[in-house]
mmCIF file of the N, C-alpha and C atoms, coordinates in Angstrom:
data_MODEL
# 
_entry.id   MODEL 
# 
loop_
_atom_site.group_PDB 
_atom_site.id 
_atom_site.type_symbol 
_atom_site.label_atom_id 
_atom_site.label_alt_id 
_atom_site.label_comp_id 
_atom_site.label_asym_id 
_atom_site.label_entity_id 
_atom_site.label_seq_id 
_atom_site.pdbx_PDB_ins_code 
_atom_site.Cartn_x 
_atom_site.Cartn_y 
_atom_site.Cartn_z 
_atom_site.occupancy 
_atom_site.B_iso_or_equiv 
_atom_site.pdbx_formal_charge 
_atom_site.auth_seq_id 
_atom_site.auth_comp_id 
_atom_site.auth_asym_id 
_atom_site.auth_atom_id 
_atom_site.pdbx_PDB_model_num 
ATOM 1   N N  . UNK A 1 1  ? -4.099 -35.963 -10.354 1.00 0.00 ? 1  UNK A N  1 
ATOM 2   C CA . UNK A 1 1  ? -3.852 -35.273 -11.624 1.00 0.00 ? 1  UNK A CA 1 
ATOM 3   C C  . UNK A 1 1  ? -2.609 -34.391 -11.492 1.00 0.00 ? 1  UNK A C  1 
ATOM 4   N N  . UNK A 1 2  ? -1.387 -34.805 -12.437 1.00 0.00 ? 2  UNK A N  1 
ATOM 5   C CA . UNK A 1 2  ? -0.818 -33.844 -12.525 1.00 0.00 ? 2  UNK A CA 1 
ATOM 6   C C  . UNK A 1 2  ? -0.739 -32.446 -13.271 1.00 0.00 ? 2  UNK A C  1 
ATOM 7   N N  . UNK A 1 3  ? -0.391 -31.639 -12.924 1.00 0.00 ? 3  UNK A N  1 
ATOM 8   C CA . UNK A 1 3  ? 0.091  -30.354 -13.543 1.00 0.00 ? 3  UNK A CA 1 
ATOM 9   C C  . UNK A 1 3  ? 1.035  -30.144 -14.583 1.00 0.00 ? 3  UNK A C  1 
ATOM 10  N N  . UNK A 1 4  ? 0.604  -29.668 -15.744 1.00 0.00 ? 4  UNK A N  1 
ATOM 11  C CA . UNK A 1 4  ? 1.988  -29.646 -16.400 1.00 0.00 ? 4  UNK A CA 1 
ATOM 12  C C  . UNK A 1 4  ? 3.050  -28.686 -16.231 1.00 0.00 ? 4  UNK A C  1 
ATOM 13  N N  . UNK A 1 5  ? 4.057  -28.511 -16.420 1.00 0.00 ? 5  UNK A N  1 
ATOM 14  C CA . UNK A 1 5  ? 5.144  -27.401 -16.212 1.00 0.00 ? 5  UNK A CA 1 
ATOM 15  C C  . UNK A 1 5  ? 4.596  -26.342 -16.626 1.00 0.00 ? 5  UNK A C  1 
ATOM 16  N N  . UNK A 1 6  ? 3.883  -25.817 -17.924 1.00 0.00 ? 6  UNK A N  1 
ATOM 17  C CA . UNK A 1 6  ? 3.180  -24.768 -18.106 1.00 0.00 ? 6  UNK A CA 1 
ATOM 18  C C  . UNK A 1 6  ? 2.280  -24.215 -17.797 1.00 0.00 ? 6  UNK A C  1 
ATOM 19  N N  . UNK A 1 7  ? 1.392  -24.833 -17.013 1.00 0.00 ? 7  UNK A N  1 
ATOM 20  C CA . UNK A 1 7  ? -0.078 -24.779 -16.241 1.00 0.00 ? 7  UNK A CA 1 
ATOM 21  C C  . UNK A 1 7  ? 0.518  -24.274 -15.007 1.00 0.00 ? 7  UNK A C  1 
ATOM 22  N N  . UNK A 1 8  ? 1.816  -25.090 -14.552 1.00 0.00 ? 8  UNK A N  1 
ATOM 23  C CA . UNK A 1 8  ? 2.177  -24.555 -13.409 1.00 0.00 ? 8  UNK A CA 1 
ATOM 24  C C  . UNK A 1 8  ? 3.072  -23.118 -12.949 1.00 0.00 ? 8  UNK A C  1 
ATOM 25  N N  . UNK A 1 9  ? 3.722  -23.046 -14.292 1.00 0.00 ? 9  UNK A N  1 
ATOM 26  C CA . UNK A 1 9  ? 4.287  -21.658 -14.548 1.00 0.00 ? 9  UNK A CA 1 
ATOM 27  C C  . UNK A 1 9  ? 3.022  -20.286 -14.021 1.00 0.00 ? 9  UNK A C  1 
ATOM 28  N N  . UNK A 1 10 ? 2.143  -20.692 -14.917 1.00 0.00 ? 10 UNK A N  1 
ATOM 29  C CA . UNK A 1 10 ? 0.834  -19.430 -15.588 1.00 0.00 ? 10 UNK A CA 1 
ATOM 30  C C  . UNK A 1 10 ? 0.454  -19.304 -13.990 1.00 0.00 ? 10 UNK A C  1 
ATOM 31  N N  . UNK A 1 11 ? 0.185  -20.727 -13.250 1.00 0.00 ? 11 UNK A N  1 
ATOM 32  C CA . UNK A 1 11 ? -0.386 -20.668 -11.655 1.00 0.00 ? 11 UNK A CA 1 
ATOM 33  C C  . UNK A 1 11 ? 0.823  -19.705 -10.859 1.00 0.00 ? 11 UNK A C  1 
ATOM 34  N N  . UNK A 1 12 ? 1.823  -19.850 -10.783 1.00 0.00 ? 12 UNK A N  1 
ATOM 35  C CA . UNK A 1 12 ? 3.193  -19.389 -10.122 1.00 0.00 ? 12 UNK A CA 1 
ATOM 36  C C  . UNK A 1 12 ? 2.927  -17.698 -10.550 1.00 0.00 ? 12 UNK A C  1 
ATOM 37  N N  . UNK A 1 13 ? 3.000  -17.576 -12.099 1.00 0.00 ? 13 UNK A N  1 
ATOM 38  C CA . UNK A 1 13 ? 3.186  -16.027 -12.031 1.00 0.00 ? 13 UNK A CA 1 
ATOM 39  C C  . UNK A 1 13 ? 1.687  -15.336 -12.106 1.00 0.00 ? 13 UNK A C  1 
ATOM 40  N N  . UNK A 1 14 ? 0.437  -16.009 -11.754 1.00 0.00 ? 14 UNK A N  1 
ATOM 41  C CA . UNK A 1 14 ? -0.873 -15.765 -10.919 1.00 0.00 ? 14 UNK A CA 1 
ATOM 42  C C  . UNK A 1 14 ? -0.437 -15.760 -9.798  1.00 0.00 ? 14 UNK A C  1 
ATOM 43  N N  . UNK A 1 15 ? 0.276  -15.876 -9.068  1.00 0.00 ? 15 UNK A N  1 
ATOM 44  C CA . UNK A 1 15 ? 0.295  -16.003 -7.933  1.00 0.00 ? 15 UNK A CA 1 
ATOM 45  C C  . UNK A 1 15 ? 0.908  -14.593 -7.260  1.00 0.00 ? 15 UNK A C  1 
ATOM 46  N N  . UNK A 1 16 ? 2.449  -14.319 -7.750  1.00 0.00 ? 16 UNK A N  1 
ATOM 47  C CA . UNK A 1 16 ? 2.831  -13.373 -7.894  1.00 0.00 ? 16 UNK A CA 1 
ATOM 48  C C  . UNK A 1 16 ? 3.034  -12.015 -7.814  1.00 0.00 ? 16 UNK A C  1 
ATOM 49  N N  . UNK A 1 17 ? 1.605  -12.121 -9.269  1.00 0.00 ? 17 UNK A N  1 
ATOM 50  C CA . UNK A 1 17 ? 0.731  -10.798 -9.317  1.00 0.00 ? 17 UNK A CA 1 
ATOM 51  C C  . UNK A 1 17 ? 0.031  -10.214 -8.560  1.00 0.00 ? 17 UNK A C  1 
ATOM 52  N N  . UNK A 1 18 ? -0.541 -11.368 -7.844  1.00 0.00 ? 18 UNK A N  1 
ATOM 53  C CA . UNK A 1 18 ? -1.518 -10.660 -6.688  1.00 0.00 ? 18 UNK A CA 1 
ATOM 54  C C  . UNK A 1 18 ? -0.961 -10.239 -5.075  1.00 0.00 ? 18 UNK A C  1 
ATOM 55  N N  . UNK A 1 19 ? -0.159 -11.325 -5.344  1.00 0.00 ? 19 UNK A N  1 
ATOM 56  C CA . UNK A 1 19 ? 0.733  -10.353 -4.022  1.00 0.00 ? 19 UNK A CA 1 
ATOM 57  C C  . UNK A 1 19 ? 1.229  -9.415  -4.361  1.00 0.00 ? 19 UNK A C  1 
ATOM 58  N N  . UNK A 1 20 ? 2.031  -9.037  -5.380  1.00 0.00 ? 20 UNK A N  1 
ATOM 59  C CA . UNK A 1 20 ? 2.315  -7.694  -5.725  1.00 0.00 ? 20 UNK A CA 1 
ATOM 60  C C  . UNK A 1 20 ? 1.401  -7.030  -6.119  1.00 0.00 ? 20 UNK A C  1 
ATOM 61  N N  . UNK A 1 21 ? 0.498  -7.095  -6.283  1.00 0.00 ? 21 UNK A N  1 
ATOM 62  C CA . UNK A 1 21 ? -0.851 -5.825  -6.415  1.00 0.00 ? 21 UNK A CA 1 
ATOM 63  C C  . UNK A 1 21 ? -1.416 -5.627  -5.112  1.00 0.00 ? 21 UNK A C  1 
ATOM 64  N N  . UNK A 1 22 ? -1.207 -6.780  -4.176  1.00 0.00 ? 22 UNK A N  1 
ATOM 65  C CA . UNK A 1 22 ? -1.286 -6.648  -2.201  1.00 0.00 ? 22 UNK A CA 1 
ATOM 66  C C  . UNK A 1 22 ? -0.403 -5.697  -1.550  1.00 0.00 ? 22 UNK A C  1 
ATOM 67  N N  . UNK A 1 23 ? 0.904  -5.742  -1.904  1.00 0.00 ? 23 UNK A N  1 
ATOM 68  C CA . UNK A 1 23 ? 1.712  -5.240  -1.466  1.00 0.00 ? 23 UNK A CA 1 
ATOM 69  C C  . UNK A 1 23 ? 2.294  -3.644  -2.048  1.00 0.00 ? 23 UNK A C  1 
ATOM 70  N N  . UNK A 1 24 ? 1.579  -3.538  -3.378  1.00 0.00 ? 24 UNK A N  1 
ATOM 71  C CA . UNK A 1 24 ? 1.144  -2.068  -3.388  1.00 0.00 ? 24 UNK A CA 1 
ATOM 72  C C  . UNK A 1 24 ? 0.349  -1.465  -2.947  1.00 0.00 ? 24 UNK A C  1 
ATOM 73  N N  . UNK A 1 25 ? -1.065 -2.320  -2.924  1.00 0.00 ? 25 UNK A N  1 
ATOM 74  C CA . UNK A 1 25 ? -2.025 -1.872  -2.266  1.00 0.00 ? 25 UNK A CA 1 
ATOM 75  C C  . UNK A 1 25 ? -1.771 -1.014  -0.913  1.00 0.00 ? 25 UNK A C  1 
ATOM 76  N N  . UNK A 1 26 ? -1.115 -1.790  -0.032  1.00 0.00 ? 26 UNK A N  1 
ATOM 77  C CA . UNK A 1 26 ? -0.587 -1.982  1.096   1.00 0.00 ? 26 UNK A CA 1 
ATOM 78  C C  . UNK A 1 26 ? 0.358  -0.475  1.283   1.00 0.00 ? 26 UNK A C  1 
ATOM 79  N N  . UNK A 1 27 ? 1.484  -0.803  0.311   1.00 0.00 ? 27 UNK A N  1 
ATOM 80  C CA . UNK A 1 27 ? 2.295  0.895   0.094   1.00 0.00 ? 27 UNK A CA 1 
ATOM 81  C C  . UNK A 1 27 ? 1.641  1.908   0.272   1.00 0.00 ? 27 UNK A C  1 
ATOM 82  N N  . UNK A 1 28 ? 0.487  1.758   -1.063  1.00 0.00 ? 28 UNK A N  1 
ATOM 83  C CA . UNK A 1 28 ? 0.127  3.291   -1.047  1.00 0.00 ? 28 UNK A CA 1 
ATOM 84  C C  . UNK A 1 28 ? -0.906 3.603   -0.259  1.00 0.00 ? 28 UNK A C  1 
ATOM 85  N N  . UNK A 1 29 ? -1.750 2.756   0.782   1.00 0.00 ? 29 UNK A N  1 
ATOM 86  C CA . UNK A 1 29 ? -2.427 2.819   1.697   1.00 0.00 ? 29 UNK A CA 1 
ATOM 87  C C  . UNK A 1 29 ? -1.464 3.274   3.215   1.00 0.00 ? 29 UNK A C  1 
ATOM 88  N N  . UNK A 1 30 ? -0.557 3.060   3.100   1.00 0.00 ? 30 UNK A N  1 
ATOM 89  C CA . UNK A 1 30 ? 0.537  3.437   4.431   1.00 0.00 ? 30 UNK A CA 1 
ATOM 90  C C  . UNK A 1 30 ? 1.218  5.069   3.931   1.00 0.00 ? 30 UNK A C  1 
ATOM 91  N N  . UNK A 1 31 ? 0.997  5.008   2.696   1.00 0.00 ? 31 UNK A N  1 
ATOM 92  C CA . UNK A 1 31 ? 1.845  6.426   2.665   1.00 0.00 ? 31 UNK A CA 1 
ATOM 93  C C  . UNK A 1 31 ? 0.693  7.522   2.267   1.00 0.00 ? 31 UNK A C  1 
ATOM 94  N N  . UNK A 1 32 ? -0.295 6.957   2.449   1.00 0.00 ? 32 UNK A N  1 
ATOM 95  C CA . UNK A 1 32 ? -2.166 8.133   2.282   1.00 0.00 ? 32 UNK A CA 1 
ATOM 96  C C  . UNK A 1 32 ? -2.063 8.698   3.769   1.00 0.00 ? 32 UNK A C  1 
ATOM 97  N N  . UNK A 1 33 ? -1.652 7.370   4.887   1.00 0.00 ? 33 UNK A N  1 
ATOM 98  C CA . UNK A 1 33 ? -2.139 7.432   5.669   1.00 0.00 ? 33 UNK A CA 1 
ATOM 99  C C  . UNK A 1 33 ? -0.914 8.268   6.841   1.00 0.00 ? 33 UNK A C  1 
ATOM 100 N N  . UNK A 1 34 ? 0.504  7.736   6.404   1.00 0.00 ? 34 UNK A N  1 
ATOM 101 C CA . UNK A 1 34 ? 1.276  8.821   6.662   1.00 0.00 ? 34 UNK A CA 1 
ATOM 102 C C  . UNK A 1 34 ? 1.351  10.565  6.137   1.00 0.00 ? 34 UNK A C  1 
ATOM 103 N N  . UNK A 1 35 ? 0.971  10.699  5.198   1.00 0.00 ? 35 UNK A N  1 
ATOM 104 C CA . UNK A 1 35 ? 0.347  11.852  4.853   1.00 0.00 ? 35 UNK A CA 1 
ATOM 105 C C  . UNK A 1 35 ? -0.946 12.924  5.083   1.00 0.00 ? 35 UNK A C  1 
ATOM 106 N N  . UNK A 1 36 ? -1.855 11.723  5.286   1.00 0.00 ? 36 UNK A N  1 
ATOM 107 C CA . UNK A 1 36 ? -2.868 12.669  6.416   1.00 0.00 ? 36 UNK A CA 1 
ATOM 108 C C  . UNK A 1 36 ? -2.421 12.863  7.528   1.00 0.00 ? 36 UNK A C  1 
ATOM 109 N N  . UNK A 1 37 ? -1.343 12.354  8.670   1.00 0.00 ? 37 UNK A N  1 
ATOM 110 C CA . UNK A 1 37 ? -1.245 12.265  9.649   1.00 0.00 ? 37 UNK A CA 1 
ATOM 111 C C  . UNK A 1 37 ? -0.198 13.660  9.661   1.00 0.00 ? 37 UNK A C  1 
ATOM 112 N N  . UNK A 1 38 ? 0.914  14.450  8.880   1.00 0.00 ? 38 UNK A N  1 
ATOM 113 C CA . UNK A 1 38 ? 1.229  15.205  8.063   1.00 0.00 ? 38 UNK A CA 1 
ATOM 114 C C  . UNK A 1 38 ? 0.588  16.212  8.168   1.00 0.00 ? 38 UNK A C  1 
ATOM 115 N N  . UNK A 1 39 ? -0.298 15.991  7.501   1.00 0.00 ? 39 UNK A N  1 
ATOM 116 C CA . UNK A 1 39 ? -1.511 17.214  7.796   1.00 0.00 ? 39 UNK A CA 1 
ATOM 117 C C  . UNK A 1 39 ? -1.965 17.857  8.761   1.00 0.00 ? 39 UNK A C  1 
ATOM 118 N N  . UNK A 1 40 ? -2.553 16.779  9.193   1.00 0.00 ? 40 UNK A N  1 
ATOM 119 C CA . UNK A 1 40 ? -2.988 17.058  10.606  1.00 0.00 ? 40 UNK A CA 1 
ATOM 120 C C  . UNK A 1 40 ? -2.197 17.442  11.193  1.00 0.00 ? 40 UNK A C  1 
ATOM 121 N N  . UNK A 1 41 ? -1.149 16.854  11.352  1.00 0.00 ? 41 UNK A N  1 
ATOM 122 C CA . UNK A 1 41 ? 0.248  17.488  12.345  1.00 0.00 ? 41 UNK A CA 1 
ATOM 123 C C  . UNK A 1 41 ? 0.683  19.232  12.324  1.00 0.00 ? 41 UNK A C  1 
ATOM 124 N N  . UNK A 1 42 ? 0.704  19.466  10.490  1.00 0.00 ? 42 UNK A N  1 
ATOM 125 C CA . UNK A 1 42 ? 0.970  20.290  10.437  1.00 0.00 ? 42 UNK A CA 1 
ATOM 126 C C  . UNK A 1 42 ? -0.200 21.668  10.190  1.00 0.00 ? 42 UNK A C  1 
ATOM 127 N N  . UNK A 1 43 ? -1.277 21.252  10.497  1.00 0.00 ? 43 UNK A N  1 
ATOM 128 C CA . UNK A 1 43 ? -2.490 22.131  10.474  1.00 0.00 ? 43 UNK A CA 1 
ATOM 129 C C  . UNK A 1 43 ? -2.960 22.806  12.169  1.00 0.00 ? 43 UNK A C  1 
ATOM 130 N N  . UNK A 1 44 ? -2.158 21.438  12.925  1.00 0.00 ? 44 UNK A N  1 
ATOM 131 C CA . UNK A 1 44 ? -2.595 21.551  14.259  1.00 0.00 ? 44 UNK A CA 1 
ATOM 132 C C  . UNK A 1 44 ? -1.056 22.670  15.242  1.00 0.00 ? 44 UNK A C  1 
ATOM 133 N N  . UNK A 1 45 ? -0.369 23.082  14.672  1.00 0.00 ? 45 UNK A N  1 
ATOM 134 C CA . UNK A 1 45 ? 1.238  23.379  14.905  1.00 0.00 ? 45 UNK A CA 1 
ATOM 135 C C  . UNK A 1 45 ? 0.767  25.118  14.328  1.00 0.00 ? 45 UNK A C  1 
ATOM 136 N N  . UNK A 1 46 ? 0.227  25.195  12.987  1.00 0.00 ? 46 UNK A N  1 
ATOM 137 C CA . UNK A 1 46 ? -0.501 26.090  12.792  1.00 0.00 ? 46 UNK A CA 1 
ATOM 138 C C  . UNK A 1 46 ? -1.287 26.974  13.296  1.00 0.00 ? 46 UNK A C  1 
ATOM 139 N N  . UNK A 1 47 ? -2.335 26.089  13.525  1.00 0.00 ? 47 UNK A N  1 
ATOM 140 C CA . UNK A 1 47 ? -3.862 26.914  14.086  1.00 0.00 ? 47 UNK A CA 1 
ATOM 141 C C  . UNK A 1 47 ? -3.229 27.303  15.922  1.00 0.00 ? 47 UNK A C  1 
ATOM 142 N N  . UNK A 1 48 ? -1.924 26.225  16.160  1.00 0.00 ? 48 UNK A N  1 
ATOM 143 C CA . UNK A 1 48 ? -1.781 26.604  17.951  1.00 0.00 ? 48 UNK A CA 1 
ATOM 144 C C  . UNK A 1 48 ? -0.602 27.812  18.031  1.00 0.00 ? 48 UNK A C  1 
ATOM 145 N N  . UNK A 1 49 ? 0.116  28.195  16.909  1.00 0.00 ? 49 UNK A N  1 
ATOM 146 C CA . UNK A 1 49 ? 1.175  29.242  16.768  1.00 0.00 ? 49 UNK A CA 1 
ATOM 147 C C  . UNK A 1 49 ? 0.341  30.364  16.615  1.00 0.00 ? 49 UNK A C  1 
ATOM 148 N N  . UNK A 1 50 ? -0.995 30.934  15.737  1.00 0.00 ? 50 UNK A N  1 
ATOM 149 C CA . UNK A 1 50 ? -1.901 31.469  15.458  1.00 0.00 ? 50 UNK A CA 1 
ATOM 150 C C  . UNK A 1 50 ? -2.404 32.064  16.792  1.00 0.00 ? 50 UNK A C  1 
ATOM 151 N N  . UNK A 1 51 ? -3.071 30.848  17.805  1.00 0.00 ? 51 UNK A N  1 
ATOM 152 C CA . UNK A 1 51 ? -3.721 31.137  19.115  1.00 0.00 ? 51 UNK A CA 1 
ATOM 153 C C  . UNK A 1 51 ? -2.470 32.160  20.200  1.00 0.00 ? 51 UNK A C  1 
ATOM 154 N N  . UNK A 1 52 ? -1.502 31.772  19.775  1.00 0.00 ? 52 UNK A N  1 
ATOM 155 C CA . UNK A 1 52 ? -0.656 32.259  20.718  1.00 0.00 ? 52 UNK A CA 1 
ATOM 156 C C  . UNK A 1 52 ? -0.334 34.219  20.345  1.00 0.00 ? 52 UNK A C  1 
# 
């Protein structure tokens, strides 16, 4: 069975979408996670300037 050019379009920009909703996913999961790390960094730089 073939595909028609338009069936195959709609499949192509399905396709697309979901990698780009992956690859945001992906973004804003790397920059949560650079940002807690941030935190921590800068909570721990804190509490050891404090001790001193």
């Amino acid at each position: 069975m073939q595909k028609t050019a338009k069936e195959h379009q709609k499949q192509v920009k399905k396709v697309d979408s979901t990698a780009g909703g992956i690859s945001r996913m992906i973004r804003s999961a790397h920059l949560k996670q650079v940002k807690k790390v941030a935190r921590a960094v800068t909570a721990k730089a804190t509490t050891s300037r404090a001790n001193q």
